[in-house]
C-alpha positions in Angstrom: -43.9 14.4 81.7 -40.8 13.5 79.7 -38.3 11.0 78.7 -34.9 12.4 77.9 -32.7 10.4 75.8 -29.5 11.0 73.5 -29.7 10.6 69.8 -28.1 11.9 66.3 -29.3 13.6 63.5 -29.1 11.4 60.5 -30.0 12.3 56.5 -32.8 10.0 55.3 -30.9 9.8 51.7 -27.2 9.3 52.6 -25.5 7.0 49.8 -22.3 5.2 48.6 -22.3 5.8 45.2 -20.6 2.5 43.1 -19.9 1.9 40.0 -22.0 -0.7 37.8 -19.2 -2.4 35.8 -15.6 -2.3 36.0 -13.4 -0.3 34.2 -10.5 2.3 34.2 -12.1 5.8 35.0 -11.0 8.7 32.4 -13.3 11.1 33.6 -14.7 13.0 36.6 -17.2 15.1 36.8 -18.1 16.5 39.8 -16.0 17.9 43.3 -16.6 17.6 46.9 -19.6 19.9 48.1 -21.0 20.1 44.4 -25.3 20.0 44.2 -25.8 16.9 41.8 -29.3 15.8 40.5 -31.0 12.8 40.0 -29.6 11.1 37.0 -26.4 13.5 36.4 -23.0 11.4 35.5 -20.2 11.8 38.2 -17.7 10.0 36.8 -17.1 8.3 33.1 -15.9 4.8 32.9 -13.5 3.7 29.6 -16.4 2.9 27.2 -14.0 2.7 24.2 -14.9 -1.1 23.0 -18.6 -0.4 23.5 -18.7 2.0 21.6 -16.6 0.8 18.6 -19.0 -2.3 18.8 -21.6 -0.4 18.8 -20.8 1.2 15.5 -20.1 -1.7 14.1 -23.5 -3.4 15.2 -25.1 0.0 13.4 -23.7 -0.6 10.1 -24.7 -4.1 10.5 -28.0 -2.7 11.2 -28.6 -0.5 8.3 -27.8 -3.5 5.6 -30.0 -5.8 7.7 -32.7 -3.3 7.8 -32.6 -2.9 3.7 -32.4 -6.8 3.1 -35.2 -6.8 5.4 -37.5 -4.7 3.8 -36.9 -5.8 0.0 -37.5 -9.3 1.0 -40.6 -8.2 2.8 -41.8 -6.9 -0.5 -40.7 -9.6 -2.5 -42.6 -12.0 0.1 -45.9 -9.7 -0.3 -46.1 -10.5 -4.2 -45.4 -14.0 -3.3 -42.0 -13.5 -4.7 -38.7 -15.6 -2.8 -39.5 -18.2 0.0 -40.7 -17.7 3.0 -37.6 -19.0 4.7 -35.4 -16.1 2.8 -37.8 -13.4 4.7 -37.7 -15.1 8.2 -34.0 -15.2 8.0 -33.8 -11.4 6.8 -36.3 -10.3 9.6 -34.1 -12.9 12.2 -30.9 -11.3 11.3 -32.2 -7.9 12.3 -34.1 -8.1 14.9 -30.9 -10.0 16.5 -29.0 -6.9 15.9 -31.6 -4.7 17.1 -31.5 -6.4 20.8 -27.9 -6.5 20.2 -27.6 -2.7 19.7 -30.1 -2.3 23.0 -27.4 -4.7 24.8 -24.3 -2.7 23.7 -26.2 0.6 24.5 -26.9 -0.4 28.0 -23.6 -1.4 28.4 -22.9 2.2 27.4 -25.1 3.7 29.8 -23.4 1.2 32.8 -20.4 2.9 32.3 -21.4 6.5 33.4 -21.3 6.6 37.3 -24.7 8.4 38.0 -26.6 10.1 41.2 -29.5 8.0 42.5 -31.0 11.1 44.1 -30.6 14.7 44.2 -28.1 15.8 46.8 -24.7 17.2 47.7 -21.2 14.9 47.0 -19.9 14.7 50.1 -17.1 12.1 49.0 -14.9 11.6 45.5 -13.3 8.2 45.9 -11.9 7.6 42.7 -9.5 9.4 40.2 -8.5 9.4 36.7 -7.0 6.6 35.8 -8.0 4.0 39.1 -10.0 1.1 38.1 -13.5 1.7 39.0 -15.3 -1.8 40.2 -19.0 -2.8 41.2 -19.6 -2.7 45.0 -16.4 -0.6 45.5 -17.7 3.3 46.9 -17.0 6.3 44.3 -18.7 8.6 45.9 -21.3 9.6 48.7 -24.3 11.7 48.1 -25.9 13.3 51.1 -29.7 15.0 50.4 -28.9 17.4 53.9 -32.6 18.8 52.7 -34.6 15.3 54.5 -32.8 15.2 57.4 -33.7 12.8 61.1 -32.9 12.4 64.3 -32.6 9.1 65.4 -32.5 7.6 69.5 -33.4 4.8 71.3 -35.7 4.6 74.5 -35.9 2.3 77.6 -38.6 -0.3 77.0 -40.0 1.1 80.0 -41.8 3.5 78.1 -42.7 1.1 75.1 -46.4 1.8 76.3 -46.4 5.2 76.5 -44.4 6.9 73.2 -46.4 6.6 69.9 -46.1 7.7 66.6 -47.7 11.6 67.1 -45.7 12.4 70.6 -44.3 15.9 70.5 -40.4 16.3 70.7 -38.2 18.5 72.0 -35.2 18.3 70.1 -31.8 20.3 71.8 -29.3 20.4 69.4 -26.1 21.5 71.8 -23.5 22.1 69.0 -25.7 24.9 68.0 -27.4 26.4 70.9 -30.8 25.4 69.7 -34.3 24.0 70.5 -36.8 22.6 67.8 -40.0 21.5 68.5 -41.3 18.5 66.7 -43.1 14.8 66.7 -42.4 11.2 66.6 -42.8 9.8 63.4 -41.2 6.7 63.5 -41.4 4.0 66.5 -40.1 0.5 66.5 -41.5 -2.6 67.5 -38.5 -4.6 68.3 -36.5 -4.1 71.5 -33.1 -4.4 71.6 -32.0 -7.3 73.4 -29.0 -5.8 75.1 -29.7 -2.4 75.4 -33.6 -3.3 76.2 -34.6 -0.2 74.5 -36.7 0.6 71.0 -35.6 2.9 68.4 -38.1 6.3 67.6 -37.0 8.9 64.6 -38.0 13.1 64.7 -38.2 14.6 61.5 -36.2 18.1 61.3 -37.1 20.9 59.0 -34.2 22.0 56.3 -32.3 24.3 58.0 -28.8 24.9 56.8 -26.7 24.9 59.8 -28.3 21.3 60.6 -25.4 18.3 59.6 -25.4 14.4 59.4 -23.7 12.7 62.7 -24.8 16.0 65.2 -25.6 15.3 69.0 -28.9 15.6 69.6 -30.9 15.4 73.2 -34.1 14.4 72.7 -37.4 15.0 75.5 -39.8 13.1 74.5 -43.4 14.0 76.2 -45.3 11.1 77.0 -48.0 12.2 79.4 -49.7 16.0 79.4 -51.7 17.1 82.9 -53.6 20.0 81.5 -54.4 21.8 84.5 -51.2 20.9 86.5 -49.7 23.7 88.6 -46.6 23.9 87.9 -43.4 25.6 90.2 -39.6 26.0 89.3 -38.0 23.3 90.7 -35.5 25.4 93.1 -38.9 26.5 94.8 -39.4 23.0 96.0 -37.8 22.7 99.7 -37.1 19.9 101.9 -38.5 20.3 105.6 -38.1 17.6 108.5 -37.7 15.5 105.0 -40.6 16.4 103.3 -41.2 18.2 99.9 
């Protein structure tokens, strides 16, 4: 026995892409239907201040870092005051975390992939003002792909987490056999039905936002006999 229900395939990774401080974008890297890694920059933001501070901050650095160190050996033969070192050792290690500051505020203004994918969507161009919270791009992983539905509550009892699936996918003419991973708890006060999720193998000709039908099995008769339904007649209006 079966429940049949409609429901769509979905990827499991499927992500707006925003920038993490605002700027005017002079570079991008990537194109529509490009494979992008973890980590890989998609877009550069104008980074031109940082970067000038950053250089000054370094030759700051390297005189602190020398004042530093000959006060430290003036202070281990007892030579200078104490407070001379302090301040020498102060003075750099506040540049130090200054440095780390400016560098992160380097590395915040490279647009980056949180996952390995394919760019779906380019948002932005050379020379628009890039801004936190605003979409640059969308990265689909089409490799971990779902099918999503929801069921009556009637059968809230009777599908679990292990229930085979048939899954009929009718833009392509194909049946794939697989299980319930996923079923909710919550029912859905207006629709009365619970949400369940299928798994789907990677199969290239499988996209985000596809129809699917879904037959769910909830009860197996082992020894049933079963006939094709057109066998079945009605006589003096019984089966």
């Amino acid at each position: 026995f079966f429940v049949q229900t409609q429901g769509m395939v979905e990827a499991e990774d499927n992500i707006l892409v925003s920038a993490k401080s605002m700027g005017i974008i002079t570079a991008v890297f990537v194109k529509e239907g490009q494979r992008v890694s973890r980590g890989q920059v998609l877009a550069q933001i104008d980074n031109s201040i940082t970067e000038s501070s950053i250089a000054e901050v370094k030759s700051s650095l390297n005189l602190a870092k020398i004042v530093y160190e000959k006060q430290r050996k003036l202070w281990d033969q007892q030579i200078g005051t104490e407070i001379q070192f302090l301040q020498a050792k102060n003075n750099k290690e506040s540049l130090e975390a200054r440095l780390a500051t400016l560098n992160e505020q380097l590395d915040m203004a490279r647009i980056k992939s949180p996952i390995n994918g394919t760019v779906e969507a380019v948002n932005i161009k050379i020379g628009e003002n890039a801004a936190p919270g605003a979409p640059a791009f969308r990265v689909i992983n089409i490799n971990d792909l779902k099918v999503t539905a929801n069921v009556s509550e009637a059968y809230v009892t009777a599908i679990d987490k292990g229930n085979k699936v048939q899954v009929i996918l009718p833009d392509l003419d194909k049946k794939i056999d697989g299980s319930v991973n996923f079923v909710g708890r919550n029912i859905d006060p207006l629709s009365r039905s619970f949400p369940i999720e299928v798994k789907l193998p990677s199969q290239a000709s499988l996209r985000p936002s596809m129809t699917a039908i879904l037959r769910v099995v909830y009860k197996s008769v082992p020894n049933a006999l079963c006939v094709p339904i057109n066998l079945v007649q009605n006589i003096n209006g019984k089966k």
